[in-house]
C-alpha positions as CSV (number, residue, x, y, z in Angstrom):
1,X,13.5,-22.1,49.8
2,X,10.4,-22.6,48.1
3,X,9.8,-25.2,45.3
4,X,7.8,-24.5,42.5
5,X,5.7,-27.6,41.2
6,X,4.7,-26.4,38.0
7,X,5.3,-28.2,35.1
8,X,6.7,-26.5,32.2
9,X,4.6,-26.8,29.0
10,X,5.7,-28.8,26.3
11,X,7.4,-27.4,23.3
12,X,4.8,-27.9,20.8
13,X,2.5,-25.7,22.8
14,X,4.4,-23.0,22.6
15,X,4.8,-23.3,19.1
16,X,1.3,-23.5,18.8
17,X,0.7,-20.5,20.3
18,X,3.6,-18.5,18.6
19,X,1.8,-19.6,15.2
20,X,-1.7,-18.3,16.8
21,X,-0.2,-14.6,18.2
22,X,2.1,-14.1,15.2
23,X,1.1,-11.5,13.3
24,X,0.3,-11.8,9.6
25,X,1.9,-8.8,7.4
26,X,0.7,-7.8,3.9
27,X,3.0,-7.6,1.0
28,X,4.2,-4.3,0.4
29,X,2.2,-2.2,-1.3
30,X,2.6,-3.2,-5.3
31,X,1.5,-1.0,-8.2
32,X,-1.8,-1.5,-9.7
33,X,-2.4,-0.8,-12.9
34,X,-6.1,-0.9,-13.3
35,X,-6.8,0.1,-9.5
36,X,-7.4,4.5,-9.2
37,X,-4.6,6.1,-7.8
38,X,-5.1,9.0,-5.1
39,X,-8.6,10.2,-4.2
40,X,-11.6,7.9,-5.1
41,X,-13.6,8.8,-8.1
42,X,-16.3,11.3,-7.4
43,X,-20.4,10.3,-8.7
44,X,-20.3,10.4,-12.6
45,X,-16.3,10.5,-13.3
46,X,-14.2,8.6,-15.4
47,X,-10.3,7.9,-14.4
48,X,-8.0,9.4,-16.0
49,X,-4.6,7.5,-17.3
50,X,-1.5,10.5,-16.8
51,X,2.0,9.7,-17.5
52,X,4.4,10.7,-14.4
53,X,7.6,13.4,-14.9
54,X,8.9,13.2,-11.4
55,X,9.1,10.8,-8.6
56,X,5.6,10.3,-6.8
57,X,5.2,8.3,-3.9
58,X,1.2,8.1,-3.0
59,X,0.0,5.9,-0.5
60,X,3.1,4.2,1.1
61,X,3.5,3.2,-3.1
62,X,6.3,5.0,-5.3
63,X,5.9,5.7,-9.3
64,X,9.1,6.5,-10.6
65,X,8.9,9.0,-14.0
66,X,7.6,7.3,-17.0
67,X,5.3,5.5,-14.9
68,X,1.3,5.5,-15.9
69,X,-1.2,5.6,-13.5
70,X,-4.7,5.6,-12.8
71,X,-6.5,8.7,-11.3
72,X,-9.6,10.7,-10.8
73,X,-10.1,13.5,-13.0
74,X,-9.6,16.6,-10.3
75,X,-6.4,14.8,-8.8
76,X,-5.1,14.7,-12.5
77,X,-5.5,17.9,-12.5
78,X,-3.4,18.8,-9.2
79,X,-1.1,16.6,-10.8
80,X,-0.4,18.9,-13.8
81,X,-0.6,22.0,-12.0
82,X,2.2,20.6,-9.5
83,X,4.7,19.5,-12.4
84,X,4.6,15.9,-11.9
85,X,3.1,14.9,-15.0
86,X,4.9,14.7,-18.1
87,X,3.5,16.9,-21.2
88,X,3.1,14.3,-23.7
């Protein structure tokens, strides 16, 4: 039988590297206010602020109806002609 004459390494080295391999995870994606929603702005637009009528969810975020967001003129516009904006 063969003896293996390793030592094992201490505990606070593995810690150690646990802490260095572990992977840091953002926050879940939080709704921005001021930030543009959707597609980026294209040269020379302004954003455009559109109240929601429906449930939205747009990059891995969800509005709920009622909410206001933030978003380039030509999305706002998709937005309107899809129903999920509210006509107020």
């Amino acid at each position: 039988m063969a003896t293996n004459t390793t030592t094992k390494k201490v505990a606070a080295d593995t810690s150690e590297s646990a802490a260095t391999t572990t992977e840091v995870r953002p926050e879940p994606a939080t709704r921005r206010a001021s930030a543009v929603v959707g597609p980026p702005l294209g040269e020379g637009q302004e954003p455009v602020t559109v109240t929601l009528s429906h449930h939205l969810r747009i990059d891995s975020t969800d509005y709920t109806p009622g909410d206001k967001i933030t978003v380039s003129p030509d999305y706002a516009r998709r937005l309107r002609g899809q129903g999920f904006t509210a006509r107020t």
